[in-house]
N, C-alpha and C positions, 0 to 999 in steps of 0.2 A: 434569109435564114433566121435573123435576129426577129425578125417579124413573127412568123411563126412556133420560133420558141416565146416570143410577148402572148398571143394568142391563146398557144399552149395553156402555159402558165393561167393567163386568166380563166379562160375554159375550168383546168383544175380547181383556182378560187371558186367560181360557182358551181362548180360539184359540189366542193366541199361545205356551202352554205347551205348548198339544198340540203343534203343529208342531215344537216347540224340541224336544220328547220323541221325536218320529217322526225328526228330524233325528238325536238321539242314538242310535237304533236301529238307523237306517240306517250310521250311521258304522259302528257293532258290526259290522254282517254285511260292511261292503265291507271293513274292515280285516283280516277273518278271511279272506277268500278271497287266494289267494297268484293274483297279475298271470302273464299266460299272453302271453309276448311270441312272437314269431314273425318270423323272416329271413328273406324270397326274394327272396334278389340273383342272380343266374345267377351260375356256376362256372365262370372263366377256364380251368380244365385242360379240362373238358367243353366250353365255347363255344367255343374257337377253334383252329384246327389248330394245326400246331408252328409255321410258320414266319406265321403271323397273332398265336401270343402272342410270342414272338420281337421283331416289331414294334412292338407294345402295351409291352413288359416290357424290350426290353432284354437280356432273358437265355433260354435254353431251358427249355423247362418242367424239363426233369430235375437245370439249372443253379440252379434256383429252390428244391430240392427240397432239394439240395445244401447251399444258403445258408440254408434253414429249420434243416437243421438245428441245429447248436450255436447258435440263436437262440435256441429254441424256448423251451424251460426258462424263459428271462428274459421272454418275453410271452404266458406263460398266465396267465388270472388267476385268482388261485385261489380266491375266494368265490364266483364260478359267479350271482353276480346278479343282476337284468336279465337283458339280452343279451347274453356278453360274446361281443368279436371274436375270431373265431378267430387264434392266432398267422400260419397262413399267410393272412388277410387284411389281416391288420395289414402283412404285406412286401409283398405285391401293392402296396397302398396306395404304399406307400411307392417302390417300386421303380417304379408308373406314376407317379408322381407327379416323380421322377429323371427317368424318360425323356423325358415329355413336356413337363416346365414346366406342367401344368394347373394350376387354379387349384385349391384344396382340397376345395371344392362339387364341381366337377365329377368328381375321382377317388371323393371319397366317394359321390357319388350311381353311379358303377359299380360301387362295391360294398352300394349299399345301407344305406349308415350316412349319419350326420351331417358336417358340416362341423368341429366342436368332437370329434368322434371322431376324425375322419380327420388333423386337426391333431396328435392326442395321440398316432395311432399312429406315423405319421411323426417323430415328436419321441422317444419313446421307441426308435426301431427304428435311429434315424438313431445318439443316442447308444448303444446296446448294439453298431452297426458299429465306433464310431470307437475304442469300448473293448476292440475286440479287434484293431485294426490292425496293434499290433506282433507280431503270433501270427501273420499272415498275408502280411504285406508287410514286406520287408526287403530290403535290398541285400548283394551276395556279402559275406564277411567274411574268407576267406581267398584268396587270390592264386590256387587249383587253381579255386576258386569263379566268380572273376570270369573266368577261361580260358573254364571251360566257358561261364558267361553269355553269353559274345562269342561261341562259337563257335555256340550255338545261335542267337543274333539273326542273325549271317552265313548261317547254313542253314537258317532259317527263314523271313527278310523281305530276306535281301541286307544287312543294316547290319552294314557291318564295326567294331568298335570300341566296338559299345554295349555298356552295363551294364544299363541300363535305360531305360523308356519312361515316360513320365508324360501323360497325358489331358489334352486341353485344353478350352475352352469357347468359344461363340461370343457375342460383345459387339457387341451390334445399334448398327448406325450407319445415318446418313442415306445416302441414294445419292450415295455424289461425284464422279456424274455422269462426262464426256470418254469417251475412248475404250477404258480401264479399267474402267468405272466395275459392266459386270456381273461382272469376278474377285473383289466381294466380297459375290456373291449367294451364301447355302451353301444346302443341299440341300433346306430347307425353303423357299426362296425370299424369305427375306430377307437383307438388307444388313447385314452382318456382318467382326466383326475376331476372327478365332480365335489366341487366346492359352492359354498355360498358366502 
């Protein structure tokens, strides 16, 4: 009996070496084969006409094309590993993500990536905008400057006297209610206090 449980037992050991060798093999051949990843998200310039990406984006497609540009450079990635995001996905991203308040999930899943992607391209895209702010936004500097400023905002929107215009945001409040109470529904249809 003792024999057979010895037998047993060894039997077992070289099962178990086999496997542990077949395991080893196996690692070999998957570790030599290079990962074949694959993208198909649909293509916002393709999917939607002008004034349906306009809505989605915030900007015109040729507006977008515009702002890739001197981006570009700073969000390729240059080891090519994985999947990487394209630089004009990475703006999309980021630029639907401005527009609409979506949640990170949701813009990332219109472009077909991750949640932790779409975080990183927006965090990256957002800081390479704010580092080139002063290259693109500026107020007049010389007195002939701010003439014209003015004279263009007067023959442009009627505002006589401006230098310039700054963007505001809307700050969701409760309905308070009375006979006011829908002047502070804005266009999306919530209750709202637009400040800048």
């Amino acid at each position: 009996m003792e024999d057979c449980v010895v037998e047993l037992v060894a039997d077992v050991e070289n099962v178990l070496d086999i496997i542990d060798r077949i395991d080893e093999i196996e690692g070999e051949q998957r570790a030599r084969l290079p990962k074949r990843y694959i993208r198909n998200a649909p293509d916002p310039f393709n999917m939607y006409k002008d004034h349906e990406f306009k809505l989605r984006y915030r900007f015109s497609k040729e507006t977008v094309r515009e702002v890739l540009y001197p981006l570009v450079q700073h969000l390729e990635k240059l080891d090519k590993r994985g999947l990487p995001v394209s630089p004009m996905t990475k703006l999309l991203l980021t630029l639907r993500f401005y527009a609409t308040g979506n949640l990170q999930l949701v813009s990332g899943d219109l472009c077909g990536v991750s949640s932790s992607t779409t975080c990183e391209a927006i965090h990256t895209v957002t800081e390479i905008i704010a580092g080139k702010l002063r290259e693109h936004i500026n107020l007049p500097s010389t007195r002939a400057e701010t003439e014209a400023t003015m004279q263009w905002f007067k023959r442009t929107g009627g505002f006589p006297g401006v230098v310039a215009a700054v963007d505001g945001t809307h700050i969701p409040i409760l309905n308070p209610g009375g006979e006011r109470g829908e002047v502070y529904r804005n266009r999306h249809g919530v209750f709202s206090i637009n400040v800048q």
